[in-house]
C-alpha positions as a printed NumPy array, in Angstrom:
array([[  0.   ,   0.   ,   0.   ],
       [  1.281,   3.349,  -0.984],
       [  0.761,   5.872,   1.662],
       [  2.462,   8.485,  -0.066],
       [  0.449,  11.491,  -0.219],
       [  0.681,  14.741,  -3.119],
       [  0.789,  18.147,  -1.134],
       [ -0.363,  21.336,  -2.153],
       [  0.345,  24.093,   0.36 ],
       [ -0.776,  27.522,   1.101],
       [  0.993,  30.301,   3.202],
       [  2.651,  33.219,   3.431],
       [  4.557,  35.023,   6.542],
       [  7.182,  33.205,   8.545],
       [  5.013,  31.545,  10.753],
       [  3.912,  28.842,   7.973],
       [  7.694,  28.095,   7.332],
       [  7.934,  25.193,   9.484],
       [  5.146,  23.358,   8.236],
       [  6.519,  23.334,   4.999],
       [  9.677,  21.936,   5.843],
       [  8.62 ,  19.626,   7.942],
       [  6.203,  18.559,   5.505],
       [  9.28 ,  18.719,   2.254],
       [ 11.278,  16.584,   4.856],
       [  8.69 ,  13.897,   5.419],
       [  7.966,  10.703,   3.483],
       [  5.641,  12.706,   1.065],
       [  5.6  ,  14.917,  -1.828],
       [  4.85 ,  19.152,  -1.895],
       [  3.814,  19.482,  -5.67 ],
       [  3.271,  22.986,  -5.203],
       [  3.764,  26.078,  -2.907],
       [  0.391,  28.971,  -3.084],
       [  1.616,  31.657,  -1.621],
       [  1.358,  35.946,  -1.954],
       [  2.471,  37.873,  -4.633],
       [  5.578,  39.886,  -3.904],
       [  4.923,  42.724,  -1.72 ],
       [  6.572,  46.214,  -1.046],
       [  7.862,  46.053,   2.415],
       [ 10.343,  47.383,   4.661],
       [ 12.013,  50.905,   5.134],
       [ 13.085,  51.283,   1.131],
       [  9.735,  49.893,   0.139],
       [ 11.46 ,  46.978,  -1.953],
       [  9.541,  44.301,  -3.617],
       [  9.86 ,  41.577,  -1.586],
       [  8.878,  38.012,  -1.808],
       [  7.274,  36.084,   1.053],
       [  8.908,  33.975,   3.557],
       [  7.515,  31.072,   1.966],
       [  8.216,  31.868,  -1.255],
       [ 12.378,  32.298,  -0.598],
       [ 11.437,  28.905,   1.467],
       [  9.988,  27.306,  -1.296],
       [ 12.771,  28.319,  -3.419],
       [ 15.791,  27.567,  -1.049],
       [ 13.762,  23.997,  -1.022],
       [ 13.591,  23.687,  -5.682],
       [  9.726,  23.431,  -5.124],
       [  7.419,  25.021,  -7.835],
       [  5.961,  27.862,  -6.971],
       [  2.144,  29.781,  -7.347],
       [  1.384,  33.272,  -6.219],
       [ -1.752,  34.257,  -7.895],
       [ -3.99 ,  37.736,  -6.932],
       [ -6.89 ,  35.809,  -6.849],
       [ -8.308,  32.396,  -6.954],
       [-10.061,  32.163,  -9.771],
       [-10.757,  29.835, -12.208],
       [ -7.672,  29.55 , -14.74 ],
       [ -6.06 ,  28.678, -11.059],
       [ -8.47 ,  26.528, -10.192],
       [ -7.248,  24.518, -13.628],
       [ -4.014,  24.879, -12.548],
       [ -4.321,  23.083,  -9.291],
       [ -6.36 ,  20.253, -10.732],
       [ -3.748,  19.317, -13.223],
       [ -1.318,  18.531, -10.349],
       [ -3.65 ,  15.967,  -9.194],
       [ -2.824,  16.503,  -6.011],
       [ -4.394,  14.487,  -2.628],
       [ -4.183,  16.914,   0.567],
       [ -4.152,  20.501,   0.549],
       [ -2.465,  22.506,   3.636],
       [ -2.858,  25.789,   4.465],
       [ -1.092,  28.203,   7.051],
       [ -1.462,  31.381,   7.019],
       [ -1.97 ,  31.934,   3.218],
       [ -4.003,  35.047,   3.628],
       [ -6.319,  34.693,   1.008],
       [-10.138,  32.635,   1.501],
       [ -9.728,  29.428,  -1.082],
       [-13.349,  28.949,  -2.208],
       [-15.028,  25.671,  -2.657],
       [-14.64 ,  25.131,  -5.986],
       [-10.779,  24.22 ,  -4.764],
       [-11.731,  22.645,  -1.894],
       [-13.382,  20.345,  -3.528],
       [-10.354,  18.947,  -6.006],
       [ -9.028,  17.402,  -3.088],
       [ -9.524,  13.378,  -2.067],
       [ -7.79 ,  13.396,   1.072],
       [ -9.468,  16.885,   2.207],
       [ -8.006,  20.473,   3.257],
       [ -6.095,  20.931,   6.513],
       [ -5.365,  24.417,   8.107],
       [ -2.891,  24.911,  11.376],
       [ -4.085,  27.829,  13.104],
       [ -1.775,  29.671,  16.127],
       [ -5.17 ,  29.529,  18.498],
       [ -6.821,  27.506,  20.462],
       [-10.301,  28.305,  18.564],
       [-13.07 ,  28.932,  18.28 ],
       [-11.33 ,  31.342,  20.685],
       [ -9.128,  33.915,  17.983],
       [-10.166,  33.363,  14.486],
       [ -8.538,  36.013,  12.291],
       [ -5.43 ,  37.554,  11.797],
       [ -3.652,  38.314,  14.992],
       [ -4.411,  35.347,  17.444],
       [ -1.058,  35.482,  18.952],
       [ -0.941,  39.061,  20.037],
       [ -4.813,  39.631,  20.522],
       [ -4.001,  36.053,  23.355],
       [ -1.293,  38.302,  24.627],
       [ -2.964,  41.479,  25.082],
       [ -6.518,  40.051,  26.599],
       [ -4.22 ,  38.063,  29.535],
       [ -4.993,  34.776,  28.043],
       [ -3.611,  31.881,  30.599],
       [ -2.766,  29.216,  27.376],
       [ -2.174,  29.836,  24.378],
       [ -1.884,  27.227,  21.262],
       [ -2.561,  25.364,  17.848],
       [ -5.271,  24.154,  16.029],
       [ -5.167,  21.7  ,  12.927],
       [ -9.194,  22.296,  11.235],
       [-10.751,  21.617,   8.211],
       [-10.397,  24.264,   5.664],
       [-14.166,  25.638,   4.624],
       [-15.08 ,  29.1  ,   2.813],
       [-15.12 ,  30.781,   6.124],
       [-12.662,  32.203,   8.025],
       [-11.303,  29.444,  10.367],
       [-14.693,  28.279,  10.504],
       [-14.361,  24.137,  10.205],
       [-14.625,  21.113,  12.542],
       [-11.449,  20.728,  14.67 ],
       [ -8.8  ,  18.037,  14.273],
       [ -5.916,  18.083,  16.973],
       [ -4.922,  21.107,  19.394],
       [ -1.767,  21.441,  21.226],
       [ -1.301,  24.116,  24.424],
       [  0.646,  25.714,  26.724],
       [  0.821,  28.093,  29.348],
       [  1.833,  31.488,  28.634],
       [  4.848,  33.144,  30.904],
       [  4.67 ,  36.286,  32.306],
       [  7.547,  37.491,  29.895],
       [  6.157,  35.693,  26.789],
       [  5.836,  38.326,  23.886],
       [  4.6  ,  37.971,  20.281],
       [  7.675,  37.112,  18.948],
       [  8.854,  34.607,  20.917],
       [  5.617,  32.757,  20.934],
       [  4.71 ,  33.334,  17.195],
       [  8.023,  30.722,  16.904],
       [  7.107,  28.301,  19.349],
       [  3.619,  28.264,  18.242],
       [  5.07 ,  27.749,  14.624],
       [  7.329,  24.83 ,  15.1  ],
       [  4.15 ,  23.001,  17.497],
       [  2.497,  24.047,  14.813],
       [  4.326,  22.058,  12.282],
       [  4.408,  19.219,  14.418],
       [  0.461,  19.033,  14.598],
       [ -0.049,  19.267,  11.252],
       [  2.505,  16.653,  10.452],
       [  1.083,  13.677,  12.636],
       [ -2.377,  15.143,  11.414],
       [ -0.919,  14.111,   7.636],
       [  0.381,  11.118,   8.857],
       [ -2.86 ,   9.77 ,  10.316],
       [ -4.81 ,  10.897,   7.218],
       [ -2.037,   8.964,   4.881],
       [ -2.756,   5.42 ,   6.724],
       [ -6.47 ,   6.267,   6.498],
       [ -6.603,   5.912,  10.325],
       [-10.041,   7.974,  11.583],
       [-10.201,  11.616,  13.306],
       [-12.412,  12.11 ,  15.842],
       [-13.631,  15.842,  14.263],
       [-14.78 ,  18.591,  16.962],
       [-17.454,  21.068,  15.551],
       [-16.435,  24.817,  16.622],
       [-19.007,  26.442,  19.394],
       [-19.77 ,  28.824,  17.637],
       [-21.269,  30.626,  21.297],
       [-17.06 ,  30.646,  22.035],
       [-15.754,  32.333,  19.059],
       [-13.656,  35.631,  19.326],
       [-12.173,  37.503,  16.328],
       [ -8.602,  38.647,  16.179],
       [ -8.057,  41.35 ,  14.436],
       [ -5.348,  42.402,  12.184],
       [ -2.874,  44.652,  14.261],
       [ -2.786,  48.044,  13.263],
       [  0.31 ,  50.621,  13.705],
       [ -1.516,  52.945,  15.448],
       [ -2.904,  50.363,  18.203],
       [  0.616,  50.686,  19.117],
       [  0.404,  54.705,  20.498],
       [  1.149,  54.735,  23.537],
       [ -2.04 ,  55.463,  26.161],
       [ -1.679,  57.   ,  28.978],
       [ -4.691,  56.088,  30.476],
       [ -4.049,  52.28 ,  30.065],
       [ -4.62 ,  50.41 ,  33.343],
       [ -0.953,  49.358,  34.014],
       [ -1.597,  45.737,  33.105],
       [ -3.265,  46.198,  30.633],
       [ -0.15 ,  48.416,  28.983],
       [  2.159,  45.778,  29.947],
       [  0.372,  43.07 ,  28.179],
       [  0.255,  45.652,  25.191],
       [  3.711,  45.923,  25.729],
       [  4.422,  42.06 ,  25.214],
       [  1.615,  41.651,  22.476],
       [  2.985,  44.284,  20.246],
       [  6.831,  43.099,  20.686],
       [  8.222,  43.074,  17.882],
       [  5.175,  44.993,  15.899],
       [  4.427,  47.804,  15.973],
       [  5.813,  48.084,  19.147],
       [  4.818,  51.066,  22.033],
       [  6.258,  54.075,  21.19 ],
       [  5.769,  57.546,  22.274],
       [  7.472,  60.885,  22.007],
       [ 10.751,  61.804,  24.356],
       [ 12.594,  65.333,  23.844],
       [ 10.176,  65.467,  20.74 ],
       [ 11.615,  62.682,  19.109],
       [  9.671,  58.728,  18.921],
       [ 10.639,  56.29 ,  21.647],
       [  9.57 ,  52.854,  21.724],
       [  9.208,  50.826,  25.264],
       [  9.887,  47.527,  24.638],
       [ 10.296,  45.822,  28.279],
       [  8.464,  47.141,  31.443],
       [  7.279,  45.909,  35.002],
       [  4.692,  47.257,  37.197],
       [  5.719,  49.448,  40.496],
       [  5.364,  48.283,  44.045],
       [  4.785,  51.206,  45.841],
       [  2.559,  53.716,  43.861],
       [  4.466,  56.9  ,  46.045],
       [  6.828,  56.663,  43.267],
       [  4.074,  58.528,  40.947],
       [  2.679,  61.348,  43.653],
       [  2.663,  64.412,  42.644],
       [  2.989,  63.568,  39.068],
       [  1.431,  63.765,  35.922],
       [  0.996,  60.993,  33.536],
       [  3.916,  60.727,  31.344],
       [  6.089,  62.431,  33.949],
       [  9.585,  60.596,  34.075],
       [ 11.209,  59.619,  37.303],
       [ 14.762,  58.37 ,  38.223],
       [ 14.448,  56.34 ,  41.319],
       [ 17.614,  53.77 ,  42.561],
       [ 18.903,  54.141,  38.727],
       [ 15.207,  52.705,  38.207],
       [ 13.08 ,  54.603,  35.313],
       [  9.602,  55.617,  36.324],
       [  6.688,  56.488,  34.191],
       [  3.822,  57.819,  35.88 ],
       [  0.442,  56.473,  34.258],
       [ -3.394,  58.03 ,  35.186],
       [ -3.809,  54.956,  37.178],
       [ -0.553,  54.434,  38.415],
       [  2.998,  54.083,  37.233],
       [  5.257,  51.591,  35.329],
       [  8.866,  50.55 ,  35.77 ],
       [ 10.437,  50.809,  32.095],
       [ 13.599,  48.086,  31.649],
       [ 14.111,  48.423,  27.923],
       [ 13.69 ,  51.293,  25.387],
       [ 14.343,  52.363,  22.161],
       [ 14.783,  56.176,  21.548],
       [ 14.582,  56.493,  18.068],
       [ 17.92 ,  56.47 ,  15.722],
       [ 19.252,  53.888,  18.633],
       [ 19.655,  50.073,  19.424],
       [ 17.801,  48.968,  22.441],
       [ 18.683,  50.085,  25.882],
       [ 18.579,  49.067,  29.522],
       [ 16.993,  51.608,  31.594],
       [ 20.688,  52.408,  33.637],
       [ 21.828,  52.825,  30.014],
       [ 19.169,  55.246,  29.105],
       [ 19.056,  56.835,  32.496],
       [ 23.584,  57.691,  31.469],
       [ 23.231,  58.321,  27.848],
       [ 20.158,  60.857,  28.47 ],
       [ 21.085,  62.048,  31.705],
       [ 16.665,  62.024,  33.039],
       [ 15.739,  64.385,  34.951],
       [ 12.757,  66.367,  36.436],
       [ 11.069,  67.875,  33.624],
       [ 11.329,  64.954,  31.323],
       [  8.606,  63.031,  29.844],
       [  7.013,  60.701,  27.578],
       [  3.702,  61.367,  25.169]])
C-alpha cells in the first residue's frame, strides 16, 4: 500500500515556514507552494517576496502566487492531481470550488486555540486580553474564516515574559508538528475524531494596526504591559521623548505607587537608577527602550546616555 500522499500548500509570513519543511522533509511529496504575490515592504519599500516563497525556493519546489483564486487557477491546481491541501497562514479565503479537487481533504494549522481567535492576529490579541494558554489548532479548511470542525490542538501556558515574537516561533514549530502527525494519520487512512467549533465561544482577532501601538496613557498598568508584550516586535509602544519617537519595549509594574505622587501621567522619574513612568492609574517601571535612531537600551543605560531628569517626559 502506498501511503504516499501529493501536497499542495498555502501560506505566506514566517510563521507557515515550518510546516513546509517539515512537511518537504517527510515521506511525502509538496507538488506545489500557493503563496502571496511579492509585496513592497520594509524601510526602502522593496519588492519583496514572502517567507515562503524564498522557502519554497531555497527547497527547488514550484511555486504559485496568484492575486486571486479564480478559475484559470483553479485549472491549474487540478492538473497537479494533487491528494491533501495545507494551508497556514496563506491570507487569502480558497473557495469551494478548490476545496473540492481534493480526495484526502483540506487541513489548516491555526496559532489559536479556537473557536477562541479566528482572524489575523491570534497570537498578540491572546497576549494582550491576559490569556492563561495559548496554542494550535489543525481544522478543516471551509469558505469561512477558520470556521471548520477541529482536528488536533496542542497548548501551553503562557509566561509572564512571553511576547509575540517569541511565541509566534514556538507556536510555529508546534504548529508544524500538529499538522505533520495530522498528515500522517490521514495517509494510513486511520479515523479523526472531528470537533465542531461552538460557535457561542468564538472571538475575532483582528489584524494589528500601527496605530494600536500609540502609547495610552490612560491604560490600566496591566493592561499596557500586556500591550507591551503583544505588540513586541510589531508595531511596538512608542511615544514621544525630547520630541523625538521612543519605543518601550520591556516594562514591570511598580510596588509602591508613592513613586508617581505628585505627578502627571507621562512624567519621568529616576528612582535607585530605576526609570519611572507615571500612568493616570498608576505608574510603570520601564527596563528596555528604544529612543529612536538607537539600538535597544537598559533603563541604567538610558538613564547615562540621556542624563533624566525632572522635567522629562514621555507622550
Amino acid at each position: 500500500m502506498n501511503n504516499k500522499l501529493k501536497i499542495v500548500f498555502a501560506g505566506t509570513p514566517e510563521f507557515a515556514v515550518p510546516t513546509l519543511n517539515f512537511l518537504d522533509k517527510s515521506s511525502h511529496e509538496v507538488v506545489c507552494v500557493m503563496t502571496q504575490p511579492d509585496r513592497r515592504s520594509g524601510r526602502g519599500m522593496k519588492i519583496n517576496p514572502s517567507p515562503i516563497k524564498k522557502a519554497a525556493q531555497d527547497r527547488g519546489l514550484y511555486i504559485m502566487q496568484p492575486e486571486s483564486l479564480d478559475t484559470n487557477i483553479m485549472e491549474n491546481i487540478k492538473d497537479l492531481n494533487a491528494d491533501i491541501l495545507i494551508v497556514a497562514a496563506y491570507g487569502l479565503i480558497i473557495p469551494n470550488s478548490i476545496l473540492n479537487l481534493f480526495s484526502k481533504g483540506c487541513f489548516n494549522v491555526h496559532a489559536s486555540l479556537l473557536p477562541r481567535w479566528r482572524g489575523a492576529a491570534p497570537i498578540h490579541r491572546a497576549i494582550e486580553s491576559g490569556d492563561t494558554h495559548i496554542g494550535v489548532t489543525i481544522m478543516k479548511v471551509v469558505e469561512r474564516l477558520d470556521a471548520g470542525p477541529m482536528a488536533k490542538k496542542a497548548s501551553i501556558k503562557l509566561l509572564e515574559k512571553s511576547t509575540t515574537g517569541d511565541m509566534t516561533q514556538h507556536m510555529a514549530i508546534m504548529g508544524a508538528e500538529l499538522m505533520l502527525d495530522t498528515v500522517e494519520t490521514i495517509a494510513l487512512c486511520q479515523p479523526i475524531d472531528w470537533v465542531v467549533q461552538n460557535e457561542d465561544e468564538v472571538t475575532y482577532a483582528k489584524k494589528i494596526t500601527k496605530a494600536e501601538g500609540k502609547l495610552n496613557l490612560n491604560d490600566e498598568p496591566n493592561a499596557l504591559i500586556r500591550k507591551i508584550k503583544a505588540f513586541n516586535p510589531y508595531p511596538g509602544i512608542h511615544g514621544l521623548f525630547r520630541e523625538k519617537g521612543l519605543k518601550i519595549w520591556d516594562a514591570q509594574l511598580i510596588n509602591d505607587i508613592k513613586l508617581v505622587k505628585d505627578l502627571k501621567p507621562g512624567d519621568l522619574k529616576v528612582e535607585e537608577k530605576r526609570v519611572i513612568l507615571c500612568l493616570s492609574l498608576g505608574g510603570l517601571e520601564l527596563t528596555e527602550v528604544q529612543p529612536e535612531g538607537t539600538k535597544k537600551m537598559k533603563a541604567a543605560d538610558f538613564i547615562t546616555n540621556y542624563k533624566i531628569n525632572e522635567g522629562d517626559r514621555i507622550s
